[in-house]
ZADO-1210 file (C-alpha; in nm, 4 decimals, padded with zeros to 6 digits):
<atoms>
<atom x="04.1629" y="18.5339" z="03.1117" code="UNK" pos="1"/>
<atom x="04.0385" y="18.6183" z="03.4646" code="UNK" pos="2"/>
<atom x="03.6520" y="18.5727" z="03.3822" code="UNK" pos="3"/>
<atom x="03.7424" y="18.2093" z="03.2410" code="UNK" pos="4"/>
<atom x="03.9361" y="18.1410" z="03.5656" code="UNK" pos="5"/>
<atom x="03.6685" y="18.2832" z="03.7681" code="UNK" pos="6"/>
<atom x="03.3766" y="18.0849" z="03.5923" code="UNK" pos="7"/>
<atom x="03.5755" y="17.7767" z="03.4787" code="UNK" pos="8"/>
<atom x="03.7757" y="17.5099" z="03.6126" code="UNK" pos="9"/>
<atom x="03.9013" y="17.4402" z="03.2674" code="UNK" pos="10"/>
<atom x="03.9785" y="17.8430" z="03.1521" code="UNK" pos="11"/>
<atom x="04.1679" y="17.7693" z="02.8223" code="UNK" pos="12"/>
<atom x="03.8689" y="17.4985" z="02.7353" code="UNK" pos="13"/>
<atom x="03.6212" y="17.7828" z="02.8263" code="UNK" pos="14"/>
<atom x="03.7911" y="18.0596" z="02.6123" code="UNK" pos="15"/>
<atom x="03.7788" y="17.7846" z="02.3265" code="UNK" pos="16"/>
<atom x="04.1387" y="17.7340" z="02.3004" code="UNK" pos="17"/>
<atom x="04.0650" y="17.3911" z="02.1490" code="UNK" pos="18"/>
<atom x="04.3533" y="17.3220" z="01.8372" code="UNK" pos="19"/>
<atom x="04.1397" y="17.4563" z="01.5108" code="UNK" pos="20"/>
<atom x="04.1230" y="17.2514" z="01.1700" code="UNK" pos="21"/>
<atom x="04.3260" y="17.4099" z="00.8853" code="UNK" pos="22"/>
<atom x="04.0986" y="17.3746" z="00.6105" code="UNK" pos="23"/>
<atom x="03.8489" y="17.5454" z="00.8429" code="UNK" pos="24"/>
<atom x="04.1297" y="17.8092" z="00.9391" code="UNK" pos="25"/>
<atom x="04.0838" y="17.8937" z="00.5719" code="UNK" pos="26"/>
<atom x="03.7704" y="17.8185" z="00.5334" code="UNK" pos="27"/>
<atom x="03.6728" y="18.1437" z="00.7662" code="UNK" pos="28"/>
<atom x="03.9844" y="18.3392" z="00.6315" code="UNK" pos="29"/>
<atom x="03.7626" y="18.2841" z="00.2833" code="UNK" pos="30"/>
<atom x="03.4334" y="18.3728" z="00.4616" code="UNK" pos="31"/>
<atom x="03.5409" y="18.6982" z="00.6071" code="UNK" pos="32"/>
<atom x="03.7215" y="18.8164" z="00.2633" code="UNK" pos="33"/>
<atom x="03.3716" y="18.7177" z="00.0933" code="UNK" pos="34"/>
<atom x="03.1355" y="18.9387" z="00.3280" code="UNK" pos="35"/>
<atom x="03.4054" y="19.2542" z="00.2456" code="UNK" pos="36"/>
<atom x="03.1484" y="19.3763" z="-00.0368" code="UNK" pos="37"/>
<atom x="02.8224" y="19.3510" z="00.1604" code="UNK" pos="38"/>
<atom x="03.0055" y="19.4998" z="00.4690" code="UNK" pos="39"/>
<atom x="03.1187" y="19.7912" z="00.2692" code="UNK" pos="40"/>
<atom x="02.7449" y="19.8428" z="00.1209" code="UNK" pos="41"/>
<atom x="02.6012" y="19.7989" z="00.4632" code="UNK" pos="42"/>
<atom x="02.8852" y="20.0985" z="00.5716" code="UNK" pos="43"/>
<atom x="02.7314" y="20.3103" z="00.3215" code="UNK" pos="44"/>
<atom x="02.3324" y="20.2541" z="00.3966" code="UNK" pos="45"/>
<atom x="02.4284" y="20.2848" z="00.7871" code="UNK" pos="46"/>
<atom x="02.6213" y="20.6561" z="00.7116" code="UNK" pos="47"/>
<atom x="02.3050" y="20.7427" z="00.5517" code="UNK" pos="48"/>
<atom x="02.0832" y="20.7082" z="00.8153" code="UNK" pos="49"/>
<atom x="01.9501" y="21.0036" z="01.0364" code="UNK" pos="50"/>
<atom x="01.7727" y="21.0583" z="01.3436" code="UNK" pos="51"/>
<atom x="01.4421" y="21.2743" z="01.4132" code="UNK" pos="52"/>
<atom x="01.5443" y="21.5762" z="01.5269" code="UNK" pos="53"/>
<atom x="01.4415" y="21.5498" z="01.8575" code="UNK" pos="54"/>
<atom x="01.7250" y="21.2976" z="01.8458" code="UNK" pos="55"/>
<atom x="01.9446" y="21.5926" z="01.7387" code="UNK" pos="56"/>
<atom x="02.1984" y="21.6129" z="02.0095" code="UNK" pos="57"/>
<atom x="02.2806" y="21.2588" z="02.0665" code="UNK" pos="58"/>
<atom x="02.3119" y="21.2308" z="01.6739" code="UNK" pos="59"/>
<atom x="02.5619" y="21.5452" z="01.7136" code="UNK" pos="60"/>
<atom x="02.7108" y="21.3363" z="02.0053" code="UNK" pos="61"/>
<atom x="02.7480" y="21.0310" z="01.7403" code="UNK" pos="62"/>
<atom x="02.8820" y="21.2349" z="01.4563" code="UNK" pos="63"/>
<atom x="03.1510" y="21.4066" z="01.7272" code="UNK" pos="64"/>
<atom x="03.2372" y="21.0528" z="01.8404" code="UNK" pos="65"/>
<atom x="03.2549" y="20.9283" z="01.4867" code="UNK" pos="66"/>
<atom x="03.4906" y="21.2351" z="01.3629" code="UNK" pos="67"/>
<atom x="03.7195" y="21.1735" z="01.7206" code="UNK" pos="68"/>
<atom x="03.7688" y="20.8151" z="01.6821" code="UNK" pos="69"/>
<atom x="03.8355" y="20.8055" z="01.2888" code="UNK" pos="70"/>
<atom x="04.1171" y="21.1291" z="01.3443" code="UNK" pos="71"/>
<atom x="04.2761" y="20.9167" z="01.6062" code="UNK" pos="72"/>
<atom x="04.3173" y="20.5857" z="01.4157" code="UNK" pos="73"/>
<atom x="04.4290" y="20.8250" z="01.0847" code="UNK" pos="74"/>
<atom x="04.7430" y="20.9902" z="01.3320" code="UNK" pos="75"/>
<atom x="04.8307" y="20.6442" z="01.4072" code="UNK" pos="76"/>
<atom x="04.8475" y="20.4602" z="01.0005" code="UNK" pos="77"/>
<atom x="04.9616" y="20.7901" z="00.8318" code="UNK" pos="78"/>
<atom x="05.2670" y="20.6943" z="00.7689" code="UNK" pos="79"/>
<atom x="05.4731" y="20.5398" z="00.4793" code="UNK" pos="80"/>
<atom x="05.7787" y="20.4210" z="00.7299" code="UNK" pos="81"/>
<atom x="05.8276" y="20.0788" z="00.7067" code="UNK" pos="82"/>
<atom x="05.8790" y="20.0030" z="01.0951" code="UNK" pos="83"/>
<atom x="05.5820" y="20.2439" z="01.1506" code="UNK" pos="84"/>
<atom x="05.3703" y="20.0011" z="00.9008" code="UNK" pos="85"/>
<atom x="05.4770" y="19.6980" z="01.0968" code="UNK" pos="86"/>
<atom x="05.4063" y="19.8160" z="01.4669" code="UNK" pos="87"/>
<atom x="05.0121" y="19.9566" z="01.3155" code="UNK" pos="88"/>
<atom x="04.9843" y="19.5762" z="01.2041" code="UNK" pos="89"/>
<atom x="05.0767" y="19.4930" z="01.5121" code="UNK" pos="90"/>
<atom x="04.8761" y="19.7431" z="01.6983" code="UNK" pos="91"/>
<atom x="04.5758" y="19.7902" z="01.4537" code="UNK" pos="92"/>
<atom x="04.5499" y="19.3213" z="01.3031" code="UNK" pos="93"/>
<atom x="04.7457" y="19.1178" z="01.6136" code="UNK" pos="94"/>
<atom x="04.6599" y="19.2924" z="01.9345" code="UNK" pos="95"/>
<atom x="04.2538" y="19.3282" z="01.8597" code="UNK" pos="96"/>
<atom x="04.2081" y="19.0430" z="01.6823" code="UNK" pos="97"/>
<atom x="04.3521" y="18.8093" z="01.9877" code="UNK" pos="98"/>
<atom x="04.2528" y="19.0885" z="02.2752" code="UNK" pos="99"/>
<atom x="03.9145" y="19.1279" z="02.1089" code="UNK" pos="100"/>
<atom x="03.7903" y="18.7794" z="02.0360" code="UNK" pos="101"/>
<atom x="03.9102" y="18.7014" z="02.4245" code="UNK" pos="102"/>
<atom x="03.7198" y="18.9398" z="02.5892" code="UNK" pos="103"/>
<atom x="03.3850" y="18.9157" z="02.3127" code="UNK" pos="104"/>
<atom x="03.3762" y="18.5974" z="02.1930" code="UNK" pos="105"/>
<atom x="03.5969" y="18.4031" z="02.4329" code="UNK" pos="106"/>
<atom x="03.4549" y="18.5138" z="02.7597" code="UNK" pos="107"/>
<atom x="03.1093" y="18.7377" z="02.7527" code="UNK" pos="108"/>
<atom x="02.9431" y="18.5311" z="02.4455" code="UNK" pos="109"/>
<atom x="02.9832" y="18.1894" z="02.6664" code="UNK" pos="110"/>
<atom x="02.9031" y="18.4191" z="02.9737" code="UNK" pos="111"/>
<atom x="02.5477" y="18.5037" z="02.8268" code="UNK" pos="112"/>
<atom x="02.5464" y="18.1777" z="02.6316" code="UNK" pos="113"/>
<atom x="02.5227" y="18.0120" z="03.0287" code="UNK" pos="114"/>
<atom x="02.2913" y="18.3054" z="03.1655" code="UNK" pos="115"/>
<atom x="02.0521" y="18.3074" z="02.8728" code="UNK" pos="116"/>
<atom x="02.0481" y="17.9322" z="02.7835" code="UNK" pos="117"/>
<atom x="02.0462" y="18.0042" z="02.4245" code="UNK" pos="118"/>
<atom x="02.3632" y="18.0333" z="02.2079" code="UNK" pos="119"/>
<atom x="02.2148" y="18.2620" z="01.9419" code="UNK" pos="120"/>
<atom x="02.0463" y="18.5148" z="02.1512" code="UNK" pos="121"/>
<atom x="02.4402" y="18.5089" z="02.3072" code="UNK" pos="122"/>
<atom x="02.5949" y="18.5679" z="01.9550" code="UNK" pos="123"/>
<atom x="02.3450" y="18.8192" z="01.8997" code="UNK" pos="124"/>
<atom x="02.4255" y="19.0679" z="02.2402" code="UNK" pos="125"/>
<atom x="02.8192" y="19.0063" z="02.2145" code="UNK" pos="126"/>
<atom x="02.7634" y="19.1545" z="01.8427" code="UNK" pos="127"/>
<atom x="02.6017" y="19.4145" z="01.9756" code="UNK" pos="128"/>
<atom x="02.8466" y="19.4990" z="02.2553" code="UNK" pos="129"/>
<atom x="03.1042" y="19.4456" z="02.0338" code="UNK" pos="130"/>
<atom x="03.0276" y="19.7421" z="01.7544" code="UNK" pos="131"/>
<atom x="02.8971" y="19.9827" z="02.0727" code="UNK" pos="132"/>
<atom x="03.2349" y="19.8927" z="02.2401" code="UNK" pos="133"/>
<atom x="03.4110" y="20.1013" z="01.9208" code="UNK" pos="134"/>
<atom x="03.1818" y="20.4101" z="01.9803" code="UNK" pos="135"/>
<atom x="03.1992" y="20.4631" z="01.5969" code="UNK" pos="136"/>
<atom x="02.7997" y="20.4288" z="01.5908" code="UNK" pos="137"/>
<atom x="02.7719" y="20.5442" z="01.2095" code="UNK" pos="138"/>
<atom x="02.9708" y="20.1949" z="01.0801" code="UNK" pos="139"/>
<atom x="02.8054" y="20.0601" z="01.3954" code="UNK" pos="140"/>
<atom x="02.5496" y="19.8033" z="01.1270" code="UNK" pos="141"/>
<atom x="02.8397" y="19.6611" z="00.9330" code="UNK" pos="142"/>
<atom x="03.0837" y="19.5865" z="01.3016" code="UNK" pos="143"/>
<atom x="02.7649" y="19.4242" z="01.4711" code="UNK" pos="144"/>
<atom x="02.7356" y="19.1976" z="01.1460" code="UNK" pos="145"/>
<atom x="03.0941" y="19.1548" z="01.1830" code="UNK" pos="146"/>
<atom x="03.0352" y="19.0392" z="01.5128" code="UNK" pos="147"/>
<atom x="02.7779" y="18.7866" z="01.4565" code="UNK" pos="148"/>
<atom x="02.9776" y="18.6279" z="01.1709" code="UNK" pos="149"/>
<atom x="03.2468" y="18.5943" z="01.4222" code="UNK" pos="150"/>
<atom x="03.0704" y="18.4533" z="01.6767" code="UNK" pos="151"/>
<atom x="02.8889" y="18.1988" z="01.4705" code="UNK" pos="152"/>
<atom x="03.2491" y="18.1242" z="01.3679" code="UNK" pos="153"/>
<atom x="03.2905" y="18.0142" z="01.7482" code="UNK" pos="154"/>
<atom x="02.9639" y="17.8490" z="01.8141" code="UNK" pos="155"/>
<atom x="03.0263" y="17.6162" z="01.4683" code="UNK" pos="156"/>
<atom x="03.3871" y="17.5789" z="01.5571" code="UNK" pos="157"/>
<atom x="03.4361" y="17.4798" z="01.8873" code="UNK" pos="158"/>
<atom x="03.7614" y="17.6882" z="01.8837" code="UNK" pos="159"/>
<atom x="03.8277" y="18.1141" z="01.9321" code="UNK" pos="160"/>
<atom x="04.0974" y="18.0064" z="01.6742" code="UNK" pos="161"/>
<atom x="03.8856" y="18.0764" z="01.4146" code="UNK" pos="162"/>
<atom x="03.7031" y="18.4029" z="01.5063" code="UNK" pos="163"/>
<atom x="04.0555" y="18.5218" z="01.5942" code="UNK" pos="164"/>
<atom x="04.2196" y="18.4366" z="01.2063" code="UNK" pos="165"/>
<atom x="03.9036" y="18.6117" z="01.0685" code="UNK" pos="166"/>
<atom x="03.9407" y="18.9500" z="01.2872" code="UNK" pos="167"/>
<atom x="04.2629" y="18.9432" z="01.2306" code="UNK" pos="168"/>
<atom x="04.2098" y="18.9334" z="00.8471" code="UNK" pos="169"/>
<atom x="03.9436" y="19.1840" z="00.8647" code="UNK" pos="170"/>
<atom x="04.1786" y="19.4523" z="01.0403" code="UNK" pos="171"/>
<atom x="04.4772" y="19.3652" z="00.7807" code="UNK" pos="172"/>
<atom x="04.2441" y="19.4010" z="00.4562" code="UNK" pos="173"/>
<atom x="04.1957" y="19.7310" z="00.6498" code="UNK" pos="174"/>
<atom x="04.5084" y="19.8087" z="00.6499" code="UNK" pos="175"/>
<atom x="04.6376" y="19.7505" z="00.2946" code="UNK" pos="176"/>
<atom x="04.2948" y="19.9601" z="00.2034" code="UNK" pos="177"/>
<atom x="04.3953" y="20.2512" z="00.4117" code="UNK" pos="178"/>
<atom x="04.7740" y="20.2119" z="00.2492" code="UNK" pos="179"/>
<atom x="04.6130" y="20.1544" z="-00.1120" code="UNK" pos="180"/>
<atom x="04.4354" y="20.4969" z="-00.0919" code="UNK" pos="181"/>
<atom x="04.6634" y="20.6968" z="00.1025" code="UNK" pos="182"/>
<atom x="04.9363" y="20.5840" z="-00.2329" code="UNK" pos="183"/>
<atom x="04.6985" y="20.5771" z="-00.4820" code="UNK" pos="184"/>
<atom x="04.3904" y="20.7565" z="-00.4315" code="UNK" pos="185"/>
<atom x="04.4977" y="21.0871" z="-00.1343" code="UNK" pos="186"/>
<atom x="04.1928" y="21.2851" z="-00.2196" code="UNK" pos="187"/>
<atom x="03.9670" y="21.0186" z="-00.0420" code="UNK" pos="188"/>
<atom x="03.9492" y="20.9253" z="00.3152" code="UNK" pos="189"/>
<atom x="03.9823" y="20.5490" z="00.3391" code="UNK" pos="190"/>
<atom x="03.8016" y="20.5933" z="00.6802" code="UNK" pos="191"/>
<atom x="03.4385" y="20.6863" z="00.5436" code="UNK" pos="192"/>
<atom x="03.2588" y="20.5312" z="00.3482" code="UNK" pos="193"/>
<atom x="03.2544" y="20.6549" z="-00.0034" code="UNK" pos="194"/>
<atom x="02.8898" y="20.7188" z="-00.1970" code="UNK" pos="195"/>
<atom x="02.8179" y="20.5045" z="-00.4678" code="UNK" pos="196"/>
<atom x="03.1440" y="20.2879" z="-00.3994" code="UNK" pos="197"/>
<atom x="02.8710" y="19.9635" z="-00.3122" code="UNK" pos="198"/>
<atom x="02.6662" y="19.7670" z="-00.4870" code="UNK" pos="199"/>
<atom x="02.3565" y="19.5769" z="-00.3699" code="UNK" pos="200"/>
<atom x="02.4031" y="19.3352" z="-00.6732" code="UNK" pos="201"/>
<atom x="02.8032" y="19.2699" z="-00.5627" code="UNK" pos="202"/>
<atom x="02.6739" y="19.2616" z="-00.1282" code="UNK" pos="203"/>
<atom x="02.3911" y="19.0103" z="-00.2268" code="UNK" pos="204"/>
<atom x="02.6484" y="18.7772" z="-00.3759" code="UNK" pos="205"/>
<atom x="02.8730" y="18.8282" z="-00.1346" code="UNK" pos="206"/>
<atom x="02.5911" y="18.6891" z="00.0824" code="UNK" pos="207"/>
<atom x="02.5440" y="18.3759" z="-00.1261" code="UNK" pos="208"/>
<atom x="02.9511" y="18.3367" z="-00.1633" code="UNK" pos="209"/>
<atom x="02.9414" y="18.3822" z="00.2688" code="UNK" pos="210"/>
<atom x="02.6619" y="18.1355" z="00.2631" code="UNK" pos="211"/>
<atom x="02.8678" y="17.8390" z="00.1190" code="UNK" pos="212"/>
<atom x="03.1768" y="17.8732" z="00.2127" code="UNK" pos="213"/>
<atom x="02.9701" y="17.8733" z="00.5960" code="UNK" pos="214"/>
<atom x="02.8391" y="17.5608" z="00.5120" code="UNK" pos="215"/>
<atom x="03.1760" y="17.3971" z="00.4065" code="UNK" pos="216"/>
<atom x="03.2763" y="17.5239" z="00.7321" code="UNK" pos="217"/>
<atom x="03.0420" y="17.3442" z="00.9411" code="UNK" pos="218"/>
<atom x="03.0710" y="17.0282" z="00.7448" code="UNK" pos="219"/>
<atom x="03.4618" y="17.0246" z="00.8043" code="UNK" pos="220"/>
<atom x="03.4250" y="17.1003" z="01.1597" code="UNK" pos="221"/>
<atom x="03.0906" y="16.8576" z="01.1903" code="UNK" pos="222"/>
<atom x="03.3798" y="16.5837" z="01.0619" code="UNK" pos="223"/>
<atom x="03.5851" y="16.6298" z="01.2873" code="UNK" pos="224"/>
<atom x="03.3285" y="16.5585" z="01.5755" code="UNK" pos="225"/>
<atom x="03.1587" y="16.3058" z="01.3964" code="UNK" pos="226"/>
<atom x="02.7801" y="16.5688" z="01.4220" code="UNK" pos="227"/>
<atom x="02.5560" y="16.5896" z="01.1787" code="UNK" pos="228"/>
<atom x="02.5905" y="16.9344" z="00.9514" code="UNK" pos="229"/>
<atom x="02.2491" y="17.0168" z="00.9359" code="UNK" pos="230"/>
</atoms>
């Protein structure tokens, strides 16, 4: 709020505050349910990867950051008490998803949109902030592509309405996952990714699925301001 009064006259119209379409609303609900499978396959190819080991101690440092930030978040969802369920939605879906977009998409992707005069090179940075931010660098691949699908959500849109409902999904499917295994399945840590959980057949149609319900996107919101969709 205080960079889009500092670099705006107009700071709600600069943190794209603009009223969103409802079939759009869905429309990127849709989208960021359909990447789910590719995101979790990406999860598991980016926990497999290892540095040289003259990288050794900043992969330690990774790992150690990894293992601090994934204990944290488990103290604060372990629990099966109902009030304790509805402040982690609160805490875990509401807060990020509008604090989040805000800072990432509402106010340093527009930032380096106007620096760099080029609004994919912008989407492409914020994404990249955006996963570093979380300093949870072995699921840092599938939060950066997170990231861009949110910000191309804003670019598209015209509104943070829509990056905001998507996040906001995202962190809730989390949620009901963590709860799921936690009931069903205690052995497993809903936190890591689990090997041989993916499929590159099921993340390459999640692509395609992503793909069209993005272009049904565009062409509702390209409606609405009368642009072409192309």
């Amino acid at each position: 709020i205080l960079a889009a009064m500092l670099f705006s006259a107009k700071p709600r119209q600069w943190l794209g505050f603009s009223k969103p379409e409802d079939k759009a609303i869905v429309l990127a609900i849709l989208s960021l349910i359909a990447i789910q499978p590719f995101i979790t396959w990406l999860a598991e190819v980016n926990s497999q990867i290892t540095l040289p080991e003259s990288f050794a101690a900043l992969s330690e440092w990774m790992q150690a950051s990894e293992k601090a930030s994934n204990s944290l978040i488990f103290q604060f969802l372990d629990s099966s008490n109902p009030s304790a369920i509805l402040f982690n939605v609160f805490l875990i879906a509401i807060i990020p998803a509008l604090g989040e977009e805000m800072l990432f998409r509402g106010s340093i992707q527009p930032l380096l949109a106007g620096i760099l005069k080029n609004k994919h090179l912008a989407v492409l940075l914020t994404a990249i902030l955006f996963s570093a931010m979380h300093l949870q660098f072995l699921t840092f691949l599938p939060r950066f592509v997170l990231g861009v699908l949110l910000g191309y959500m804003l670019v598209y849109g015209k509104s943070i309405w829509y990056p905001i409902a998507a996040h906001f999904t995202n962190n809730a499917l989390s949620l009901i996952i963590f709860y799921y295994y936690r009931k069903y399945k205690p052995e497993l840590n809903p936190l890591e990714p689990t090997p041989g959980e993916s499929s590159l057949l099921l993340a390459i149609c999640s692509v395609l699925l992503l793909c069209v319900l993005m272009y049904y996107f565009r062409k509702t919101i390209a409606a609405r301001y009368k642009e072409p969709s192309s």
